[in-house]
C-alpha positions as CSV (number, residue, x, y, z in Angstrom):
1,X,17.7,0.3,-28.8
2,X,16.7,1.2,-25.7
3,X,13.5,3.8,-24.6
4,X,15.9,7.2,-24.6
5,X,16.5,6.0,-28.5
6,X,13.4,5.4,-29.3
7,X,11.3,7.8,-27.6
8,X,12.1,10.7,-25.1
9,X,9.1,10.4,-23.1
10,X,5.4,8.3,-23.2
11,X,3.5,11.6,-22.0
12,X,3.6,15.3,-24.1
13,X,5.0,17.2,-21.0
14,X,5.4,20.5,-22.1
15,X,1.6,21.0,-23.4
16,X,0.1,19.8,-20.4
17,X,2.1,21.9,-18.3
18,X,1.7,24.9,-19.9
19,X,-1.8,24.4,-20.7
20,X,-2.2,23.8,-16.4
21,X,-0.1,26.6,-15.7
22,X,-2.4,28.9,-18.1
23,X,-5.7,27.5,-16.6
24,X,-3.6,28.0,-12.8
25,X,-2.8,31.5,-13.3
26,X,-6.6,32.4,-15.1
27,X,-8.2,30.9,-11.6
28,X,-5.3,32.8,-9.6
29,X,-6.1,35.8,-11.6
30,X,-9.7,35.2,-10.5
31,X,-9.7,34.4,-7.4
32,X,-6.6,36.9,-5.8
33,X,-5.9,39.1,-8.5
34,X,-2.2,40.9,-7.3
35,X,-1.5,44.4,-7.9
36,X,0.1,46.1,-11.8
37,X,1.2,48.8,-12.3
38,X,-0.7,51.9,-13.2
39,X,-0.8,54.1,-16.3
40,X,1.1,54.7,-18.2
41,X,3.6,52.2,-17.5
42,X,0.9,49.5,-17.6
43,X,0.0,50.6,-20.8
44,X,3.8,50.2,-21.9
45,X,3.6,46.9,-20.5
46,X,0.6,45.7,-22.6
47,X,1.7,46.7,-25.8
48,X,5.4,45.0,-24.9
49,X,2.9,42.1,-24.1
50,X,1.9,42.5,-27.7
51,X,5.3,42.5,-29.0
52,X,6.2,39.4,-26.7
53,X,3.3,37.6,-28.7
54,X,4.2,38.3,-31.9
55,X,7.8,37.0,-31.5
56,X,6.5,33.7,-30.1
57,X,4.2,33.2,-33.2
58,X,7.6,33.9,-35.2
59,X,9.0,31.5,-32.9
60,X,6.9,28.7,-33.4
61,X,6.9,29.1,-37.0
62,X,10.4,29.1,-37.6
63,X,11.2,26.3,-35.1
64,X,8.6,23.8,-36.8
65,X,9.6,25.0,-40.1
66,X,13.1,23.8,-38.7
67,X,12.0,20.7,-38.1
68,X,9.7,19.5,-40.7
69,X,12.9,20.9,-43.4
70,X,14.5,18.2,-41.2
71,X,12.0,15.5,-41.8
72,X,12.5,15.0,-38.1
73,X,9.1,15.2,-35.6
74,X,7.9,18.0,-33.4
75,X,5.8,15.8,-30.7
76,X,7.8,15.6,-27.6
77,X,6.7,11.5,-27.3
78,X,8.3,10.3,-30.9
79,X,12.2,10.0,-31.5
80,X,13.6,12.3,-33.1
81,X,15.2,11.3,-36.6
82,X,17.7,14.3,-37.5
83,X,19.4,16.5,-34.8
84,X,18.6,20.1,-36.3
85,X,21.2,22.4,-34.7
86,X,20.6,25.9,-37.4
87,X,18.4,28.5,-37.5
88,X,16.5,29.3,-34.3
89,X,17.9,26.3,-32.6
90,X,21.4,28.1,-33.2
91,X,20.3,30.4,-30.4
92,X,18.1,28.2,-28.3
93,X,18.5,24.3,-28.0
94,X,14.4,24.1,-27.0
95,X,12.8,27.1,-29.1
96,X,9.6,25.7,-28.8
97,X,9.7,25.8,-25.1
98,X,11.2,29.2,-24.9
99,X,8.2,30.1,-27.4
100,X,6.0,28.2,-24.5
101,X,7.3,30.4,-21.2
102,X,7.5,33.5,-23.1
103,X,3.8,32.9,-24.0
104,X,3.0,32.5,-20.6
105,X,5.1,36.4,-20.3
106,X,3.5,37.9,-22.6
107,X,-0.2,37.0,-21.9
108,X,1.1,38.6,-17.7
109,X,1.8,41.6,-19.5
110,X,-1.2,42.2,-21.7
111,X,-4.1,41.3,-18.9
112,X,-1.6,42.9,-16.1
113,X,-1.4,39.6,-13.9
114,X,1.8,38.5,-12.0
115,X,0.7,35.1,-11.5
116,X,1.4,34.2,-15.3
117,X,5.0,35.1,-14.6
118,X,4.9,33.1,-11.2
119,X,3.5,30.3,-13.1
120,X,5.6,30.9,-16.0
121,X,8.6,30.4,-14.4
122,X,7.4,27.1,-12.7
123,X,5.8,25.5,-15.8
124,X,9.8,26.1,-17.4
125,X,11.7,24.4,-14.7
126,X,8.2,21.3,-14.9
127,X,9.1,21.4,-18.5
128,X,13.2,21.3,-17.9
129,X,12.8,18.3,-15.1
130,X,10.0,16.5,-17.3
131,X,10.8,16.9,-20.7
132,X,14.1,18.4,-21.7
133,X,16.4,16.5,-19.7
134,X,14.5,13.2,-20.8
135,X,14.9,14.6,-24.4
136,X,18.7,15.0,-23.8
137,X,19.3,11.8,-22.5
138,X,17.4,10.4,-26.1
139,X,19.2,13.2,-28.1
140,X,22.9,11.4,-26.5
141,X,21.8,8.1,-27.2
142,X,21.1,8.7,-30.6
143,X,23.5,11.5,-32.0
144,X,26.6,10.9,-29.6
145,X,29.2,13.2,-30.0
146,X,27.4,15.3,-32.1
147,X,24.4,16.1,-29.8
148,X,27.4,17.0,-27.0
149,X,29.2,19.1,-29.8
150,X,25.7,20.7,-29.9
151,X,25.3,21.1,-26.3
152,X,28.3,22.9,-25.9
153,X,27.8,25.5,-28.0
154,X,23.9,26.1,-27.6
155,X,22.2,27.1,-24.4
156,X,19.5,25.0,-23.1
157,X,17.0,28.2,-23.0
158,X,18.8,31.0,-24.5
């Protein structure tokens, strides 16, 4: 077997990135806060924040729930050992990064701070270059056809 079989990547990207961008856009905030929206539409915003929260805990929990029915691992540095393709990962092929980027959303809209967007947005396509195309090339290699069968019919984000 060769290193896309065995393991998709020696580092946990998407962690570290998010985690950076998060600690980024907290400085940014910080430092050159931008300007939000005033009442009420901001206060719209930050309870849509709320909501945007609560879906990524019911995110999270479903995915890994997913995953450990599978018997198959959630770290991003083991290979996976079952290709789970139902429940949320019938909608998006990478739920848990979804769940990651739409934390990063969620917290813009609750402390009123464009940079978590900005940042948001760069932390997915760190994750897509670092992580999830590493993680298809190991998903290929080890499912064949049925990873592709996958692919086709799931989005990479949503």
């Amino acid at each position: 077997m060769n290193d896309s079989q065995t393991a998709p990547s020696r580092v946990p990207w998407p962690p570290l990135i998010y985690l950076v961008a998060m600690a980024t856009a907290i400085v940014l905030f910080i430092v050159y806060p931008l300007p939000w929206f005033g009442s009420p539409f901001a206060d719209f915003l930050q309870a849509f924040g709320w909501l945007v929260l609560a879906a990524v805990i019911a995110l999270y929990v479903t995915a890994i729930r997913a995953l450990h029915k599978a018997k198959t691992t959630v770290s991003p540095i083991h290979a996976a050992t079952h290709l789970v393709t139902d429940g949320v990962f019938g909608v998006s092929r990478n739920p848990l990064y979804l769940g990651n980027t739409l934390l990063m959303f969620g917290v813009g809209l609750i402390v009123g701070e464009i940079w978590f967007f900005a940042l948001g947005i760069v932390a997915g396509f760190a994750t897509q270059k670092l992580s999830i195309e590493p993680e298809e090339r190991h998903l290929k290699a080890r499912f064949g056809k049925k990873y592709l069968d996958y692919a086709k019919k799931v989005r990479r984000w949503v």
